[in-house]
C-alpha positions as CSV (number, residue, x, y, z in Angstrom):
1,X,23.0,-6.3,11.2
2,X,21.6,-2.9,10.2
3,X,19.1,-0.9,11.8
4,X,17.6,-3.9,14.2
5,X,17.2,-6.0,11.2
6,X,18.7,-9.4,10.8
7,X,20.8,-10.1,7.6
8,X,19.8,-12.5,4.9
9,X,21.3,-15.8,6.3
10,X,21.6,-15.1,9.7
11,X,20.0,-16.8,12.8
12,X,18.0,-14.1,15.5
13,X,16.9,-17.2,17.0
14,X,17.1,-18.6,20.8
15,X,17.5,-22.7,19.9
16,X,19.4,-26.0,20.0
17,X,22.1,-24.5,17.8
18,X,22.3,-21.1,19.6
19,X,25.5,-20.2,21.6
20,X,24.1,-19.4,25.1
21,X,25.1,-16.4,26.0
22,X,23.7,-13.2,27.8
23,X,21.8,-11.1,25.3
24,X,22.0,-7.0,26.6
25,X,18.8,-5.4,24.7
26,X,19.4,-2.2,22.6
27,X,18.4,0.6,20.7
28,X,17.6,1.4,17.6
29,X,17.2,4.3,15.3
30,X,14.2,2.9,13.4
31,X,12.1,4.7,10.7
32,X,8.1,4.1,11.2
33,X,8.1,0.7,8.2
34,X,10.7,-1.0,9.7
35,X,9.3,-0.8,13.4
36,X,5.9,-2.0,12.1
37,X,8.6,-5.1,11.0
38,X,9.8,-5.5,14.2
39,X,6.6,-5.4,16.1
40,X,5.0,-7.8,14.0
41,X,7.9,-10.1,14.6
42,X,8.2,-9.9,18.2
43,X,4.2,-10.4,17.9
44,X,4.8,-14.2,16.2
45,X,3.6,-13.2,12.9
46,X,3.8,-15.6,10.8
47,X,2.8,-14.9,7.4
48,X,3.5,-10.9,6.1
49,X,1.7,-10.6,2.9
50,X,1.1,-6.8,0.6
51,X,1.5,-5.1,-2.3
52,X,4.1,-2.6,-2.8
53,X,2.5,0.7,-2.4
54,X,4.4,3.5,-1.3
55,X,4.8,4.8,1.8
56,X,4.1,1.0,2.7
57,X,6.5,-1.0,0.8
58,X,9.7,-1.1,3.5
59,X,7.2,-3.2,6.1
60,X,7.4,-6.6,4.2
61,X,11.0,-5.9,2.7
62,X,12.3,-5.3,6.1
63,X,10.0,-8.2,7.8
64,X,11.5,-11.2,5.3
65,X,15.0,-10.7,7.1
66,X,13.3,-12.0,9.9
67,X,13.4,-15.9,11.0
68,X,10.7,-18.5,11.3
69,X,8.2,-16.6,9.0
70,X,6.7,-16.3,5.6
71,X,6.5,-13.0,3.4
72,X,5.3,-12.7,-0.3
73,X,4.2,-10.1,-2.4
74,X,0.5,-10.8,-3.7
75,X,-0.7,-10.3,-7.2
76,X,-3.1,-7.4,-5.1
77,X,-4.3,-6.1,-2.0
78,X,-7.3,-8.1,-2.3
79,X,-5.4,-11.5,-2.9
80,X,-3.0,-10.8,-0.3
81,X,-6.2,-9.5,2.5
82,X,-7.4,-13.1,1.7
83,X,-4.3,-14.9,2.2
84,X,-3.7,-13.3,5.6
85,X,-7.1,-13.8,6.4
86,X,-6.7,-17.6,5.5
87,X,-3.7,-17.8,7.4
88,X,-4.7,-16.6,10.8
89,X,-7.8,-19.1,10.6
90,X,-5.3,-21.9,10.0
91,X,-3.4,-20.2,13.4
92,X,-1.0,-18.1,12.1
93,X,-0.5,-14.2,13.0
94,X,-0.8,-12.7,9.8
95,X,0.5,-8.5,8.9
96,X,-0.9,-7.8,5.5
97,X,0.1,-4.5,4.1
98,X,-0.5,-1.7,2.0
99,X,-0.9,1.4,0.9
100,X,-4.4,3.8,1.5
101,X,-5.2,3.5,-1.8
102,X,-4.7,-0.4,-1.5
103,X,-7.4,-0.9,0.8
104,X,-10.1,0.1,-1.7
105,X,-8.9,-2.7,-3.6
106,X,-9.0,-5.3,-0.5
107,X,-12.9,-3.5,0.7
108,X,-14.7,-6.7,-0.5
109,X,-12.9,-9.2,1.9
110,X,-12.4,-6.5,4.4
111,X,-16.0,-5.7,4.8
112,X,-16.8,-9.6,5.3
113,X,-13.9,-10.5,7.4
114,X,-15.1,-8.2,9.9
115,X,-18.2,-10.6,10.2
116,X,-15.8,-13.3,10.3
117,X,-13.3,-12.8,12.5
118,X,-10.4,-14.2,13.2
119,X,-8.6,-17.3,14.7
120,X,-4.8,-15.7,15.3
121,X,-4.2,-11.9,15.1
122,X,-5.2,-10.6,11.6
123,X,-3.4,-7.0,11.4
124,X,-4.0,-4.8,8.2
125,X,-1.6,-1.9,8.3
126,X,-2.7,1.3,5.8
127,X,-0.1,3.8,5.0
128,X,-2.3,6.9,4.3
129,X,-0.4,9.1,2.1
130,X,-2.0,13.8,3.4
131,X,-0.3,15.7,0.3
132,X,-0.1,13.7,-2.1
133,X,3.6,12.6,-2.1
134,X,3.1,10.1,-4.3
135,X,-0.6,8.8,-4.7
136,X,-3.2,9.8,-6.6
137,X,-5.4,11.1,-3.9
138,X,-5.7,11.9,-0.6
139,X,-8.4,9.9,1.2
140,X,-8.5,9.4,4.9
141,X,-8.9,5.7,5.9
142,X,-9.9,6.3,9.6
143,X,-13.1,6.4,7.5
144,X,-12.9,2.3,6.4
145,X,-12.5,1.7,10.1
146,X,-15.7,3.4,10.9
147,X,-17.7,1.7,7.7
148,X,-15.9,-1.5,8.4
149,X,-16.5,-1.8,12.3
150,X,-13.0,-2.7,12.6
151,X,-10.7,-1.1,15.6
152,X,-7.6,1.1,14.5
153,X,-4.5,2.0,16.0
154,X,-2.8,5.2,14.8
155,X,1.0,5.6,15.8
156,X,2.6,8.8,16.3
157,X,6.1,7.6,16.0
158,X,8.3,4.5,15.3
159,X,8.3,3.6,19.0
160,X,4.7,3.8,18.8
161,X,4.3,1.9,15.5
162,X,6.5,-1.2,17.0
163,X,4.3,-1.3,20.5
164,X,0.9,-0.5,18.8
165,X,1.6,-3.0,16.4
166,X,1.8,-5.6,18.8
167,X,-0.9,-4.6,20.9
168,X,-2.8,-5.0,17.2
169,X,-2.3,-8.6,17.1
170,X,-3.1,-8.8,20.8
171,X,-6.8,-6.8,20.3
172,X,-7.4,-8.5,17.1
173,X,-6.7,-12.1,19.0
174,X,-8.5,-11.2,21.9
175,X,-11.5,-9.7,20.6
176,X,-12.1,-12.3,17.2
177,X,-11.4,-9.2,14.7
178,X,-9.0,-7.9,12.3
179,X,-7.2,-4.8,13.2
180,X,-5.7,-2.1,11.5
181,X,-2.6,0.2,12.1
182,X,-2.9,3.6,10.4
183,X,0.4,5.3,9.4
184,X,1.1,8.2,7.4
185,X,4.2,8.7,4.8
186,X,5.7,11.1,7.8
187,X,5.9,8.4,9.8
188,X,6.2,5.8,7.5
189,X,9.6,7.1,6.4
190,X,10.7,8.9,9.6
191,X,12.7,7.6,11.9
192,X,13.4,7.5,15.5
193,X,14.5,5.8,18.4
194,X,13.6,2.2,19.9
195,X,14.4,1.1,22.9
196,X,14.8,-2.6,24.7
197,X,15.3,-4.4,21.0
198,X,16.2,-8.3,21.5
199,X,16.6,-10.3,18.5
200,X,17.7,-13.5,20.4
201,X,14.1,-13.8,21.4
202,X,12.2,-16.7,19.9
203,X,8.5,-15.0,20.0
204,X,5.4,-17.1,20.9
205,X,3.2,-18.5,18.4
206,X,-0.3,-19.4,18.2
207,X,-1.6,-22.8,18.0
208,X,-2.1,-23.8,14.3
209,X,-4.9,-26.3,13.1
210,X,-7.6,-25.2,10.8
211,X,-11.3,-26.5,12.7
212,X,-14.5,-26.4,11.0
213,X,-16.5,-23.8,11.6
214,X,-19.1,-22.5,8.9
215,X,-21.2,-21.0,11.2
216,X,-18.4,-18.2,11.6
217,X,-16.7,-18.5,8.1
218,X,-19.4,-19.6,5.6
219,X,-21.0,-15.9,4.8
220,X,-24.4,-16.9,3.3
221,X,-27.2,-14.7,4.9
222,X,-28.2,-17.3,7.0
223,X,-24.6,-17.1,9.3
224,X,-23.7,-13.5,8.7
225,X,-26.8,-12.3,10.1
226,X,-25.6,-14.0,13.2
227,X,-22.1,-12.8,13.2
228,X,-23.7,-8.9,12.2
229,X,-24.8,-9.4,15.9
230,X,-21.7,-10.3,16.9
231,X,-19.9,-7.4,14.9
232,X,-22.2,-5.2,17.4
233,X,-21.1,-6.8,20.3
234,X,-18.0,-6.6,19.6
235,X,-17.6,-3.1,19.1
236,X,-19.5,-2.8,22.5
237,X,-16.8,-4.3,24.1
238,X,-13.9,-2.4,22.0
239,X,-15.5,0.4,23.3
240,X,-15.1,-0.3,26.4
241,X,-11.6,-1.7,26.7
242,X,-10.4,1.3,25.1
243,X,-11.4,3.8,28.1
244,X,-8.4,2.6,30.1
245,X,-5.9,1.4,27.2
246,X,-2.9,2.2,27.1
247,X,-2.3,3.9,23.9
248,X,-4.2,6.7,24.5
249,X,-2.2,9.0,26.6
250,X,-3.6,11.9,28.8
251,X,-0.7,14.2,29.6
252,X,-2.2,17.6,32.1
253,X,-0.9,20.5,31.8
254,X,-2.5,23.8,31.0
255,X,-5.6,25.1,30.5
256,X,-6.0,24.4,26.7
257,X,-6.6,21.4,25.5
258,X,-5.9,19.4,22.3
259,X,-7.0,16.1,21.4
260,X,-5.1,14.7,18.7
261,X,-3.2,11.7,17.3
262,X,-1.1,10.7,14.8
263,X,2.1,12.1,13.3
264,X,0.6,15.8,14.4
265,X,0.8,14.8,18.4
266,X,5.1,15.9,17.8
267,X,3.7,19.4,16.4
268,X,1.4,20.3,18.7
269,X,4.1,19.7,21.6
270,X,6.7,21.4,19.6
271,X,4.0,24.6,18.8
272,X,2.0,24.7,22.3
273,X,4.2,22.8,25.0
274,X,2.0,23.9,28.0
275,X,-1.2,22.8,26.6
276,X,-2.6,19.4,27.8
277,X,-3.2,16.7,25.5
278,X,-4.8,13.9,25.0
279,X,-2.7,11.7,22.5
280,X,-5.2,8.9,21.0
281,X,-3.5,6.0,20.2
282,X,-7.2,4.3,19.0
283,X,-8.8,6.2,16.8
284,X,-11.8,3.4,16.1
285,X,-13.5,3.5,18.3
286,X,-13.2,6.6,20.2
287,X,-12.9,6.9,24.5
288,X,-16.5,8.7,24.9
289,X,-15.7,9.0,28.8
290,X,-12.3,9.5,28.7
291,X,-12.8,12.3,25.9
292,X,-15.6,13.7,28.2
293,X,-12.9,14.0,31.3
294,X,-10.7,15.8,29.3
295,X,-12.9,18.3,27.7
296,X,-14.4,19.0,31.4
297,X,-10.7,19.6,32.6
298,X,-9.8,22.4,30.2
299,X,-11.1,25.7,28.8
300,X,-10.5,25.3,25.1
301,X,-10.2,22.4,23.9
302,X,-9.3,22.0,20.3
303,X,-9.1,18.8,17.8
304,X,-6.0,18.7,15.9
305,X,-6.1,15.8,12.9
306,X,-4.8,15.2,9.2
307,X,-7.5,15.4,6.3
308,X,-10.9,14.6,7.2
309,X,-13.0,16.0,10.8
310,X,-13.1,12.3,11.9
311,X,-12.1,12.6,15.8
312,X,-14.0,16.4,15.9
313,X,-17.7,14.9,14.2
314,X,-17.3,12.1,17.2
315,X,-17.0,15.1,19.9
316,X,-19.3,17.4,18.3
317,X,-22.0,14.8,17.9
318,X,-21.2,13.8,21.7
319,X,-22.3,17.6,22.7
320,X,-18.7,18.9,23.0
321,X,-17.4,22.5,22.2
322,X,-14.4,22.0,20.5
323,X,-12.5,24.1,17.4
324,X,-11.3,21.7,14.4
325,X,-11.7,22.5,11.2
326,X,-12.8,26.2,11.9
327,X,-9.4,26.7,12.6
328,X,-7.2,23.6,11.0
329,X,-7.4,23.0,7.4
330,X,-8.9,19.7,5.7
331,X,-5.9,20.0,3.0
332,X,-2.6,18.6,3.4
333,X,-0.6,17.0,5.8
334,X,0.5,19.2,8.8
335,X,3.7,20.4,10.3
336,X,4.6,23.0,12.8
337,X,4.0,25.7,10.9
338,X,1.2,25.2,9.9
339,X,-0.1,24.9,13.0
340,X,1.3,28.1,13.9
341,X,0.0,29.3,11.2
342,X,-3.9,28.2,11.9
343,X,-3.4,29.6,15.5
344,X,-2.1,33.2,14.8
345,X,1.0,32.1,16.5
346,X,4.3,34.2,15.4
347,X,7.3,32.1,14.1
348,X,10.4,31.7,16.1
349,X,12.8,34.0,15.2
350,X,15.2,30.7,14.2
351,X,12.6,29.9,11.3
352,X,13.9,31.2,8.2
353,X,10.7,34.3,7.2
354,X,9.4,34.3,3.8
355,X,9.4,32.2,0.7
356,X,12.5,30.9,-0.8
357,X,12.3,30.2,-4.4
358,X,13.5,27.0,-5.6
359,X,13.8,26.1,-9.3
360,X,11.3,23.3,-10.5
361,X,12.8,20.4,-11.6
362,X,10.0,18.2,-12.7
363,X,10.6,14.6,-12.5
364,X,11.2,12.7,-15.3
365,X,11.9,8.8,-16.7
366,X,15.3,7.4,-16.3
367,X,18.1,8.2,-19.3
368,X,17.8,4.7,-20.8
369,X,14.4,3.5,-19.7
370,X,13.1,1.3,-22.1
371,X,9.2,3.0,-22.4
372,X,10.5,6.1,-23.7
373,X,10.6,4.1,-27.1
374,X,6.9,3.7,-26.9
375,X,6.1,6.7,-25.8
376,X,8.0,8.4,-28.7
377,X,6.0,6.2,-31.1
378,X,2.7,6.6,-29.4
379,X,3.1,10.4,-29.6
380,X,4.8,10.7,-33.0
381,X,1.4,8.5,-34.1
382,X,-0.7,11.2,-31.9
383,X,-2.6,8.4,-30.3
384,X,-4.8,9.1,-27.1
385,X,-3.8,7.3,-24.3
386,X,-5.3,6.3,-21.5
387,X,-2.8,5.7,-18.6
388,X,-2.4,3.7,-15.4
389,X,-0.1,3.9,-12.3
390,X,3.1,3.0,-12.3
391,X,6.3,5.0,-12.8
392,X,5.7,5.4,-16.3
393,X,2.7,8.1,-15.5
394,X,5.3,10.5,-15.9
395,X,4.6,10.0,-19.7
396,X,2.2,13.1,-18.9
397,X,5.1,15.3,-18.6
398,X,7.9,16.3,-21.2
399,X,9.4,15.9,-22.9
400,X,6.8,12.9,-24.3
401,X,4.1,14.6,-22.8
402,X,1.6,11.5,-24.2
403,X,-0.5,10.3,-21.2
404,X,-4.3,11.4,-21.3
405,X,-6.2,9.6,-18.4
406,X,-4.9,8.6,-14.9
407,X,-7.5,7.4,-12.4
408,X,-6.4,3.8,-10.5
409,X,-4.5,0.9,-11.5
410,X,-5.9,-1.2,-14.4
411,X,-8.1,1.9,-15.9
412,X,-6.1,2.0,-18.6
413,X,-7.6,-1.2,-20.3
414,X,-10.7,-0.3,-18.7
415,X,-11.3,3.0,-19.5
416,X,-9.9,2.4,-23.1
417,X,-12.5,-0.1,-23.7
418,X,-15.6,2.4,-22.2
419,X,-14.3,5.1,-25.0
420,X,-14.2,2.3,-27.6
421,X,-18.2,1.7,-26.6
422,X,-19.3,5.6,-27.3
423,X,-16.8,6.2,-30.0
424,X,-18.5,3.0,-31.9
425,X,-22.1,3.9,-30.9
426,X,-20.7,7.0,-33.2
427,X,-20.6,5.6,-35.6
428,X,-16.4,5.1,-35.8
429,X,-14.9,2.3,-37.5
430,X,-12.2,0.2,-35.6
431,X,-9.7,1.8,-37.8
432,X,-11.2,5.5,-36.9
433,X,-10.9,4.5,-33.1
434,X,-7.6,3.2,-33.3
435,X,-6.3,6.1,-32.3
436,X,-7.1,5.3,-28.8
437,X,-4.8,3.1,-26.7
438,X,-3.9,2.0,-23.1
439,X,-0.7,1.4,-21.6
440,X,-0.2,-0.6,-18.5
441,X,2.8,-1.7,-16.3
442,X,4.0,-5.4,-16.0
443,X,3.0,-5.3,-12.1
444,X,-0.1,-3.2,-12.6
445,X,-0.8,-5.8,-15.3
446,X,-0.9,-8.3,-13.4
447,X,-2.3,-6.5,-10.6
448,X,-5.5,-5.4,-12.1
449,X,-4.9,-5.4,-15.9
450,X,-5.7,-9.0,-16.5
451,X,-9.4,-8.9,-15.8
452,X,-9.7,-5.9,-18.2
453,X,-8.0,-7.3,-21.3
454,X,-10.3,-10.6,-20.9
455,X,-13.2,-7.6,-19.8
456,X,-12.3,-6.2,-23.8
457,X,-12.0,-9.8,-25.3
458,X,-15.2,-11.3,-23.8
459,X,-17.1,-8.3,-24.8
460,X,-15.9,-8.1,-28.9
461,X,-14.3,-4.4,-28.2
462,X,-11.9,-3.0,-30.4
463,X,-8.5,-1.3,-28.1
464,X,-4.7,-1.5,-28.9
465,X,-3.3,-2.5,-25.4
466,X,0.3,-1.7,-24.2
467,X,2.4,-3.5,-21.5
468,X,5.4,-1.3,-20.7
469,X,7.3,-4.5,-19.2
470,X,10.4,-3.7,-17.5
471,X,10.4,-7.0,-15.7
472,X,10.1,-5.4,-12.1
473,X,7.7,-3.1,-10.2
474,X,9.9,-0.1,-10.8
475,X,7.6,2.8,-9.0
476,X,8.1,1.1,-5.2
477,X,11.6,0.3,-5.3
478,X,11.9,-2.6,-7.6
479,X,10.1,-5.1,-6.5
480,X,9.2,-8.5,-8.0
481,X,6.0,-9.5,-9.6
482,X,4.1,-12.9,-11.4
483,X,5.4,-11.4,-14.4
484,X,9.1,-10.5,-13.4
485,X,9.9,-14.1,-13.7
486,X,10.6,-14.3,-9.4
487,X,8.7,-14.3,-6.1
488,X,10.0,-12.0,-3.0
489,X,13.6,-11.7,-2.7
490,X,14.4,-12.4,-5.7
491,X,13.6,-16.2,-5.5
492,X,13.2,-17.5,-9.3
493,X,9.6,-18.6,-9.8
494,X,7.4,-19.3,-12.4
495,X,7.0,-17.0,-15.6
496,X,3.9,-15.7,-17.7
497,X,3.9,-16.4,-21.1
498,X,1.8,-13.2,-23.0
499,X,1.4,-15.0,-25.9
500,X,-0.2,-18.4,-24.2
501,X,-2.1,-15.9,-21.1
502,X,-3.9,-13.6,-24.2
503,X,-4.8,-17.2,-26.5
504,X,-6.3,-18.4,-23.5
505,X,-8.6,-15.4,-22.7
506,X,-9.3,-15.9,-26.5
507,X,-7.1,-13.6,-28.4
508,X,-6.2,-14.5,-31.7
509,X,-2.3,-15.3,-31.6
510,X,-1.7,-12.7,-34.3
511,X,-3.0,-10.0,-32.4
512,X,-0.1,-10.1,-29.7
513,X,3.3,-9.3,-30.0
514,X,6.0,-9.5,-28.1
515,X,9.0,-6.8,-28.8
516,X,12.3,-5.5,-27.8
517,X,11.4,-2.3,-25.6
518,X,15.0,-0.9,-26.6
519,X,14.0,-1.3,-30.4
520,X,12.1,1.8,-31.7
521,X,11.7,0.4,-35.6
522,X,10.4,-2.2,-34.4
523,X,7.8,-0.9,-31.5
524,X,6.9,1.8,-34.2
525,X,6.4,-1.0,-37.0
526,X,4.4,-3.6,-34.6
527,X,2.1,-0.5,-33.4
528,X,1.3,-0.3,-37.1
529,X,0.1,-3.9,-38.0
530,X,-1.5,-4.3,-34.9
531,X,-3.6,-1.1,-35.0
532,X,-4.8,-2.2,-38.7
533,X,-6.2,-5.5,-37.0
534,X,-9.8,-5.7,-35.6
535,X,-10.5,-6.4,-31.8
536,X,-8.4,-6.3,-28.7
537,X,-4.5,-5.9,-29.6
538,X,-1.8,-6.5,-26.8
539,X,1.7,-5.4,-27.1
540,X,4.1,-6.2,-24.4
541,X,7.5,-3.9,-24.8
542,X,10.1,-6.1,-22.6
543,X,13.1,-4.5,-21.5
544,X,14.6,-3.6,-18.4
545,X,14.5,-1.1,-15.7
546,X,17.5,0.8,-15.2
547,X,18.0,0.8,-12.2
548,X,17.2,-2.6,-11.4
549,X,20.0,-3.2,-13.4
550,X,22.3,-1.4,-10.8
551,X,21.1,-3.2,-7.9
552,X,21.4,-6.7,-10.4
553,X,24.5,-5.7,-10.9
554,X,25.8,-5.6,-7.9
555,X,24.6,-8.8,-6.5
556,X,25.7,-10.6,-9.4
557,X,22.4,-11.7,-11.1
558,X,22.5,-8.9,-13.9
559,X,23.3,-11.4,-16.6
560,X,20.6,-14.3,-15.4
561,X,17.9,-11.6,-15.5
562,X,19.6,-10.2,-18.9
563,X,19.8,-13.9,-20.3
564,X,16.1,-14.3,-19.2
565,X,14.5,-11.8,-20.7
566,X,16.3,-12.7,-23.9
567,X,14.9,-16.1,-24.0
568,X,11.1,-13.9,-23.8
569,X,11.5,-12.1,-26.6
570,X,12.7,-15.6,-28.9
571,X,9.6,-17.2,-27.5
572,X,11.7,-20.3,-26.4
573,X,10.4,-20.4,-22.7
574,X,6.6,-20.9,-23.2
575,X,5.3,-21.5,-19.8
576,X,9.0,-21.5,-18.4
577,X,9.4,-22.5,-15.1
578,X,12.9,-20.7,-13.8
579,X,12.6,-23.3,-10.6
């Protein structure tokens, strides 16, 4: 057992079969994903449902080691909101995960299941991501909580993230809502130590039964108009209950004051250890009177967040003289020093003064990953491409230096089809405006990329589409995906076909190809034919990620998966089922 999680196999449970015995609790040096884990588990989730996003991915891959639940990877956030919000009407707990950038894609069920509610505890955790580390922007989801009328928690560390998580599901059951838990990559990927942790426990479940109830679940105007009301109430109450709960921590000391939350709570006890603070653990919706209280009790107070001036427009519109912004920036995630910085505080003389220089080493696609072939072609051609997220985005940098548009995942096929409009409307022929393409991941594909290729189909477009199918989600860790062949954990499942999925949308079946990713004469030559063809083109590049093939390796599947994805590119397994 490693880190507090149970191993593949293994039984955590308390049952018939378990050797009684006395079980001493202990502690664990947890990071911030895998306490989320454990507090859903000890919460009776379940059903964990997500899509790999980092900083969010670890949550689910650490929660399937647990027993007596069900965890799967959805085809998106939106698909994988709806099946968590389908499983807690039918009774069960359900933890549906993501990244921030994940939730816009989940809005439209979010939005509505707030009117809904909830039978069991409904828990949507978003992993914000202040700097950038490895998103395309930086947006502040404390501000879907707000729209959404939906309470959130926001953790300051892993001990936090496993108790606030459970208090989640316990708000979210007792109050008929969905909840979220806000983390942040810090804390995400940070670890630290959990106390009193029993895996012999067998956690309580709620009842399951699925009761018929369109009043509450049947959203035509006629019923949501009701539950709007009840939305209202409900946030009433919420703002109530959180006046005396538990995660929001007063701790008096000094004169100055600082209300924060978060990740940024460590910093400012590290950077002003005599101030008092007022650590909110619920940032949706906010304590009015105990934020009054607080600002009475000190001379300065000042608000100390990540990103957006969520928690200071609350105070400032409630009358209270506070500092924020004027003195904190918007920008970038936090960190001691930067709060030293904001206050005119001197570094300790143990902090290293000045800039060290450190030389840039940009990153860069594995040696022997098979979409360098395609990028080499698609540059060597001096085709415009227009990108989509995934690891192969670093196409942008050299040495292939071939990526032209980035903006969210399926915009590639998208975005490619909107230039093909104007460039036509120019007068272009298909063959002039074949020098625009789109390349897509086999996970972004399927994610999002679907609906755009039958988008370009439907609507008589002109594009030469590109699936750069490594037969894994490469970018989050390697996970698996509808078109990888397997389900979570590497279970084998059912297989797309691209040939029968583009006929089907109405393709003709000579405008897709399937090819060797490792073969550049042949990638080069197939780019060729298909760019001389009218309408949408699709070219799926199969090979395999490189280091997926390490980890196949050493559990003993690297020849299956090898064997597999031969039996793709000969077009015997049509529809395979790998069962």
């Amino acid at each position: 057992m490693a880190l507090g999680i149970p191993e593949p196999g293994t039984d955590a449970r308390v049952g018939s079969q378990a050797v009684a015995r006395k079980v001493e609790t202990v502690r664990k040096m947890l990071s911030g994903n895998e306490a989320i884990a454990l507090g859903a588990w000890e919460a009776g989730v379940a059903v964990g449902c997500g899509y790999p996003g980092t900083p969010s991915t670890e949550i689910l891959e650490a929660l399937i080691h647990y027993p007596d639940l069900y965890t799967e990877w959805s085809v998106n956030e939106k698909v994988a909101l709806e099946v968590g919000l389908g499983a807690c009407i039918a009774g069960g707990r359900a933890l549906v995960t993501m990244k921030h950038v994940g939730v816009n894609v989940a809005a439209d069920p979010l939005f509505t299941a707030a009117y809904t509610g909830v039978n069991a505890g409904l828990v949507v955790v978003t992993a914000d991501d202040p700097s950038m580390h490895s998103s395309q922007n930086e947006q502040d989801n404390r501000h879907y909580a707000i729209a959404a009328k939906l309470p959130m928690f926001e953790p300051s560390t892993p001990a936090d993230a496993r108790q606030f998580t459970r208090w989640a599901f316990e708000l979210s059951e007792g109050h008929d809502t969905p909840c979220f838990v806000r983390t942040t990559t810090r804390l995400s990927h940070s670890k630290g130590v959990v106390d009193d942790v029993d895996l012999t426990i067998k956690p309580a479940k709620h009842p399951v039964g699925v009761d018929q109830n369109p009043a509450k679940y049947v959203m035509i105007p006629g019923h949501a108009r009701g539950r709007r009301l009840a939305v209202e109430a409900r946030m009433g109450e919420l703002a109530r209950v959180v006046e005396t709960h538990p995660a929001n921590i007063l701790e008096r000391r000094g004169s100055v004051g600082v209300i924060t939350s978060g990740v940024p709570y460590s910093y400012v006890r590290e950077v002003l250890p005599d101030a008092s603070v007022l650590k909110l653990g619920i940032v949706n919706p906010l304590p009015e009177q105990l934020i009054r209280d607080f600002a009475a009790s000190v001379e300065t107070l000042y608000v100390v967040e990540e990103l957006d001036p969520i928690i200071e427009t609350q105070v400032r519109a409630w009358g209270i003289t506070c500092h924020g912004k004027d003195t904190f920036p918007t920008i970038g995630e936090f960190s001691p020093e930067v709060l030293r910085a904001s206050l005119g505080l001197s570094v300790p003389a143990s902090v290293p003064d000045g800039h060290i220089e450190v030389p840039t080493r940009l990153p860069g696609l594995c040696t022997g990953c098979p979409h360098g072939h395609v990028f080499d072609v698609l540059r060597e051609r001096g085709l415009y491409v227009s990108g989509d997220i995934g690891c192969y985005s670093l196409g942008v940098l050299p040495p292939y230096r071939i990526m032209d548009t980035l903006v969210d995942m399926g915009a590639s096929f998208t975005m490619a089809h909107g230039m093909d409009i104007v460039l036509a409307q120019a007068g272009q022929s298909h063959t002039e405006r074949a020098h625009v393409s789109a390349v897509i991941g086999d996970s972004t594909f399927a994610h999002s990329g679907i609906t755009g290729l039958l988008n370009a189909i439907w609507n008589k477009r002109d594009g030469l589409f590109v699936v750069l199918d490594n037969g894994t989600t490469a970018m989050t860790g390697a996970q698996e995906n509808p078109m990888s062949g397997e389900r979570m954990g590497h279970e084998n499942s059912t297989h797309v076909d691209y040939t029968l999925l583009c006929r089907a949308l109405g393709m003709p079946e000579e405008n897709v190809a399937v090819v060797d990713g490792n073969n550049k004469a042949l990638i080069a030559q197939t780019i060729d034919e298909l760019a001389a063809k009218p309408g949408v083109k699709l070219l799926a590049a199969v090979g395999l990620c490189i280091m997926e093939a390490k980890d196949l390796s050493k559990s003993g599947k690297l020849e299956e998966k090898k064997a597999w994805r031969a039996l793709e590119l000969s077009a015997v397994c049509k529809g395979a089922d790998r069962g």
